[in-house]
Rosetta silent file (secondary structure, phi, psi, omega in degrees, C-alpha in Angstrom):
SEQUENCE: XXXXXXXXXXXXXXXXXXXXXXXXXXXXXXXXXXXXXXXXXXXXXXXXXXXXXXXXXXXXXXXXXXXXXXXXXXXXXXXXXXXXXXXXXXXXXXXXXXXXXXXXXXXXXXXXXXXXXXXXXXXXXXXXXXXXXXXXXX
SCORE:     score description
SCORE:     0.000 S_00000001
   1 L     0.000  131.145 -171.181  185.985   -1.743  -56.326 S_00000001
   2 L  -117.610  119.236 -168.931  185.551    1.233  -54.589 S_00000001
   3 L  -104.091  143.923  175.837  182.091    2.179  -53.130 S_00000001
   4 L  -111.168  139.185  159.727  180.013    5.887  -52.004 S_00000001
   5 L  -100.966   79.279 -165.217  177.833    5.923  -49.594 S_00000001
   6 L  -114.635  141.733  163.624  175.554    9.074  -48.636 S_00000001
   7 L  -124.956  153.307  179.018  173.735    9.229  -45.674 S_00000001
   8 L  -138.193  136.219 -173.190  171.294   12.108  -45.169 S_00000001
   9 L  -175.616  138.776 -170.369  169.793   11.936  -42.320 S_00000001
  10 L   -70.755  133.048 -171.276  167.856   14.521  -39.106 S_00000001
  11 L  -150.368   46.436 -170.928  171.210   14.254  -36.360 S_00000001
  12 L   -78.641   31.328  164.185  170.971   17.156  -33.912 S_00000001
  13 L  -114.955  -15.401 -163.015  172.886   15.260  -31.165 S_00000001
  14 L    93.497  -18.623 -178.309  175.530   13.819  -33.342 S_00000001
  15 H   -49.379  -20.924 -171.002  174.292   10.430  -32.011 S_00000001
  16 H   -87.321  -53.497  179.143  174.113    8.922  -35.839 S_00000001
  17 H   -37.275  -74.917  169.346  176.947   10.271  -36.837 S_00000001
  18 H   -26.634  -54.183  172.284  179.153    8.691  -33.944 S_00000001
  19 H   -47.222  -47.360  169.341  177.704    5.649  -34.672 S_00000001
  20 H   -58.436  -52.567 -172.638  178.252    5.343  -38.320 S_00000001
  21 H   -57.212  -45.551 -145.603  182.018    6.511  -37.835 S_00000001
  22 H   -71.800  -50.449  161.280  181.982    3.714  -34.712 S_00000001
  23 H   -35.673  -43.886 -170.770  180.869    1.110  -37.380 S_00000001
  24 L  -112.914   34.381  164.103  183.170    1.839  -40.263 S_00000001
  25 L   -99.600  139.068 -157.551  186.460    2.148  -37.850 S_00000001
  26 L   118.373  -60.123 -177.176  188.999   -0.024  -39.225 S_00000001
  27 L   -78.641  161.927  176.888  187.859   -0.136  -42.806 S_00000001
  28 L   -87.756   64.378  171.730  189.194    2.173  -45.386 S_00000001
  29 L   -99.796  149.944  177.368  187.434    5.139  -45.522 S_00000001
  30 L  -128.765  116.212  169.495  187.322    8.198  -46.540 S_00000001
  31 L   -51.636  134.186  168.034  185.122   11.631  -45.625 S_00000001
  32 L  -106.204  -45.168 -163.756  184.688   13.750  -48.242 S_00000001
  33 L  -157.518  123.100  152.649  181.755   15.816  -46.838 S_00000001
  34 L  -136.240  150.046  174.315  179.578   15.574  -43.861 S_00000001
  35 L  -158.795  129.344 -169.218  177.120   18.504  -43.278 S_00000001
  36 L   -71.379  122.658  169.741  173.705   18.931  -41.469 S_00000001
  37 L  -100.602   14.565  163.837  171.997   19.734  -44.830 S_00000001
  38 L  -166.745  127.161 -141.933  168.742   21.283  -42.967 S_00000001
  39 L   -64.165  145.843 -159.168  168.856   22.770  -40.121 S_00000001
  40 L  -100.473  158.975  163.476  166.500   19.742  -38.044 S_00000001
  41 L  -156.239  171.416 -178.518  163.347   21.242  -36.049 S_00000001
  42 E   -83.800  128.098  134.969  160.197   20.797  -34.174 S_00000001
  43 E   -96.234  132.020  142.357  156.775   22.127  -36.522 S_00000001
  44 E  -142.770  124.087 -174.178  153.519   22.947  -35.040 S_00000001
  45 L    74.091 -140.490  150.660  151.310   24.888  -37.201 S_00000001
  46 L   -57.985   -7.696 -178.466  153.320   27.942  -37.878 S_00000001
  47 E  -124.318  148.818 -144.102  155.830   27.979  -35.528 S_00000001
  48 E  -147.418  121.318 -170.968  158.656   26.421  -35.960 S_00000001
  49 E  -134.886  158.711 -139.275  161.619   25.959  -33.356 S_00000001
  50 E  -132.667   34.733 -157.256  165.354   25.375  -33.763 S_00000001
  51 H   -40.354  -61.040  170.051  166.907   23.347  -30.697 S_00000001
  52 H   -33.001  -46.106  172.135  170.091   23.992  -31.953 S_00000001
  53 H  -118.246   53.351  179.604  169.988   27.648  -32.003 S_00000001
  54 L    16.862   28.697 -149.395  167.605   28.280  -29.377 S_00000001
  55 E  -113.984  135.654  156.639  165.361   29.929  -32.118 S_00000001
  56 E  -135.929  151.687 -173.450  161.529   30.153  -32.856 S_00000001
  57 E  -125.258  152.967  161.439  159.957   31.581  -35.716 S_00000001
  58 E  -116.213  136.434  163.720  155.916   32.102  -36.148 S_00000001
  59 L    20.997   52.285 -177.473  155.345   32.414  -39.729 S_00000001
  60 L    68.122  -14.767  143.931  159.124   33.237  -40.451 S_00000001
  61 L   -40.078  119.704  160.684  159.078   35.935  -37.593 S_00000001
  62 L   -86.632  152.263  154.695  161.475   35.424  -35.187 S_00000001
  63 E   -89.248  129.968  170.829  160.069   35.119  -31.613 S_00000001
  64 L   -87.375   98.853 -159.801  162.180   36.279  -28.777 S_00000001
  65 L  -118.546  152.002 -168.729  161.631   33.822  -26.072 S_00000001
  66 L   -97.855  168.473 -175.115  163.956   33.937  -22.747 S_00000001
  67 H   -19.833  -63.209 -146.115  165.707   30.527  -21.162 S_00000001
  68 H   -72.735  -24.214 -168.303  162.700   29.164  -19.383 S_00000001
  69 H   -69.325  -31.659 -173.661  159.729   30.156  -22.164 S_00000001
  70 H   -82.792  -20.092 -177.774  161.915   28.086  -24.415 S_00000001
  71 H   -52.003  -56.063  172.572  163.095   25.158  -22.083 S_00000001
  72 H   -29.971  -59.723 -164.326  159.179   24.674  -21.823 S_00000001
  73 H   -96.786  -29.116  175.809  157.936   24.853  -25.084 S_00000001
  74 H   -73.975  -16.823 -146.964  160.741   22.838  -26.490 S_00000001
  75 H  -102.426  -52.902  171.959  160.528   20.268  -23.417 S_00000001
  76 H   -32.700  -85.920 -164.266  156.232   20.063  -24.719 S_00000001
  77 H   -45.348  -17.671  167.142  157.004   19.935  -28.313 S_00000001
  78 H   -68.801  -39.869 -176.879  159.382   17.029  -28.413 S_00000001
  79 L  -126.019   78.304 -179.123  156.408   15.027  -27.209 S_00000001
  80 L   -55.658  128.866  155.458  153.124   16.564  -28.904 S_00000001
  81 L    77.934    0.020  162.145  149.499   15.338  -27.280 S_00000001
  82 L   -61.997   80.153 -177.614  152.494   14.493  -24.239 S_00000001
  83 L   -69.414  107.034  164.844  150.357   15.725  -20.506 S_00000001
  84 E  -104.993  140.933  167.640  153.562   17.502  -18.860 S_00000001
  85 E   -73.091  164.052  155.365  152.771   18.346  -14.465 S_00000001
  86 H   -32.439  -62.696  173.022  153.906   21.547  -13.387 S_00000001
  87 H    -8.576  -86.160 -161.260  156.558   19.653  -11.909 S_00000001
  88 H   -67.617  -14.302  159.694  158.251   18.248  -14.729 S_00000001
  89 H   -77.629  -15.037 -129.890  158.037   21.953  -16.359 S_00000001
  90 H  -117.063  -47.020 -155.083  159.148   23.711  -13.668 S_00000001
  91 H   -87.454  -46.867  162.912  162.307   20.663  -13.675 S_00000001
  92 H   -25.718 -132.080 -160.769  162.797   21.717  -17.640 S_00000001
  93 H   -50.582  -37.751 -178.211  164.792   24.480  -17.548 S_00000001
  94 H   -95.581   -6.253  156.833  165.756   25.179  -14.075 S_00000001
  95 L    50.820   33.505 -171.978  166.796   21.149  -13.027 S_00000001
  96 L  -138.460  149.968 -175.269  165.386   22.401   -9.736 S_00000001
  97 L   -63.907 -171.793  173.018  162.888   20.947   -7.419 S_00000001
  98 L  -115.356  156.489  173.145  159.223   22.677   -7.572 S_00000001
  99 L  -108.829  105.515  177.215  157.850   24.372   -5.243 S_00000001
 100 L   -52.559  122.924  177.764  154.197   23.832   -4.342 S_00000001
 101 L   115.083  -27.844 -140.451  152.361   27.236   -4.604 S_00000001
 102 L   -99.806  135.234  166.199  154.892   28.599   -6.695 S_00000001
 103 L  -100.610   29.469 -174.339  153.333   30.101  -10.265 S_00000001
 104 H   -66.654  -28.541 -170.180  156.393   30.194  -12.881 S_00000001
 105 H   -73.898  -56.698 -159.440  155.274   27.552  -14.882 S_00000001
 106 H   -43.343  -50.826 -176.441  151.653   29.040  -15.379 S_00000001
 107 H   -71.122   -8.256  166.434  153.236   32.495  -16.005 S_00000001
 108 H   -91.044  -24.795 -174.442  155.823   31.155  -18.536 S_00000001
 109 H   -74.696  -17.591 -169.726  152.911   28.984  -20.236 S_00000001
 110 H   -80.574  -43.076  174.002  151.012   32.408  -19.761 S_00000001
 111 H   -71.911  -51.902 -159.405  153.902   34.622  -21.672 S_00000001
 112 H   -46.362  -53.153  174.338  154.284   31.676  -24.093 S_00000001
 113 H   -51.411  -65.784  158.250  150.555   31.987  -25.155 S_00000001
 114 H   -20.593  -59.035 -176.264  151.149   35.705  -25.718 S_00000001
 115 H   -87.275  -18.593 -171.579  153.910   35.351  -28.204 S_00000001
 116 H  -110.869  -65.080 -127.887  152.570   32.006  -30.142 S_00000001
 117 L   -89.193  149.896  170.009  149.224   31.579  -29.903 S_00000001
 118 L   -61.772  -67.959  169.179  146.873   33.350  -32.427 S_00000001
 119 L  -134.304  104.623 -159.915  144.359   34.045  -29.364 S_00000001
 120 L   -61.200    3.403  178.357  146.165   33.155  -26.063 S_00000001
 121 L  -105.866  -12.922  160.144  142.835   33.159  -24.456 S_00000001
 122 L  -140.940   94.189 -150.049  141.428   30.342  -26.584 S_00000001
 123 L   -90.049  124.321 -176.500  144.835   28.692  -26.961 S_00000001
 124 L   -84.323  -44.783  179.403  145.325   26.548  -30.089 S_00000001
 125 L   -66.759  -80.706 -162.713  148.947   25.149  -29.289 S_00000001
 126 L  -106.199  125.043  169.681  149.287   24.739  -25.461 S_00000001
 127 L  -143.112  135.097  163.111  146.448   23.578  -23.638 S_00000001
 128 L   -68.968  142.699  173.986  145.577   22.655  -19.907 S_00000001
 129 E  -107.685  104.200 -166.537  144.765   19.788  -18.506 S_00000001
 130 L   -49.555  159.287 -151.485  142.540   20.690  -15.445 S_00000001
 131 L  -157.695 -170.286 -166.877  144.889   19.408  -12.796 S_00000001
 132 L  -109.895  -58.501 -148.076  146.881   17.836  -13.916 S_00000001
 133 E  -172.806 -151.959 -172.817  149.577   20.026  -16.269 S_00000001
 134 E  -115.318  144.318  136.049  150.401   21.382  -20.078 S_00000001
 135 L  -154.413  168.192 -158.975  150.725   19.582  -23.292 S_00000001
 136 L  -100.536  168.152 -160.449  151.140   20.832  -26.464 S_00000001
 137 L  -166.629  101.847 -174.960  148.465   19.766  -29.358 S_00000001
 138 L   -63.818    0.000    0.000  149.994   19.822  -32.834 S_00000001
């Protein structure tokens, strides 16, 4: 008797995938099709980011965001209502220690606001934690 199987499933590391194959080595199978059938992402609100393709959209706009604005806001957005320190933003993209004093994170959460936020001055998205840090607020 010969059995199908579909798995559908969100797999943007490949980690399921591996697994599944790692399981069923040995046995007689055969792929017919595997395909990411939707592209997997982070929602909050309207905006919408893409890990895979380093992409964000606001309300199907793309946003052009450079290395570090996105390292950021994807490094938030994996863990919504998630209190990040400078530190550990400033360690996001650049895997470098921080430097006390130094303002890149505030001016990339400061660009970030600008490009996202409906009004970056009463920020809906990204909000400070006096402080302490960032976190993101779905």
């Amino acid at each position: 008797m010969k059995e199908i199987i579909v798995i559908r499933t969100s797999d943007p590391d490949g980690s399921v995938f591996h697994s599944i194959i790692g399981a069923l080595q040995g046995k007689d199978v055969q792929i017919l099709h595997a395909v990411d059938l939707e592209p997997s992402g982070l929602t909050l609100g309207d905006i919408e980011i893409f890990p895979e393709q380093r992409r964000v959209t606001k309300r199907g706009m793309e946003i052009h965001l450079n290395y570090g604005e996105f390292s950021i806001l994807y490094c938030m957005a994996r863990c919504p209502g998630h209190v990040f320190s400078r530190e550990q933003l400033y360690n996001a993209p650049w895997g470098e220690d921080y430097e006390l004093g130094t303002n890149t994170v505030d001016n990339t959460i400061w660009r970030l606001r600008n490009k996202l936020e409906p009004d970056p001055k009463h920020p809906t998205y990204i909000k400070t934690v006096f402080r302490v840090g960032y976190k993101i607020e779905k």
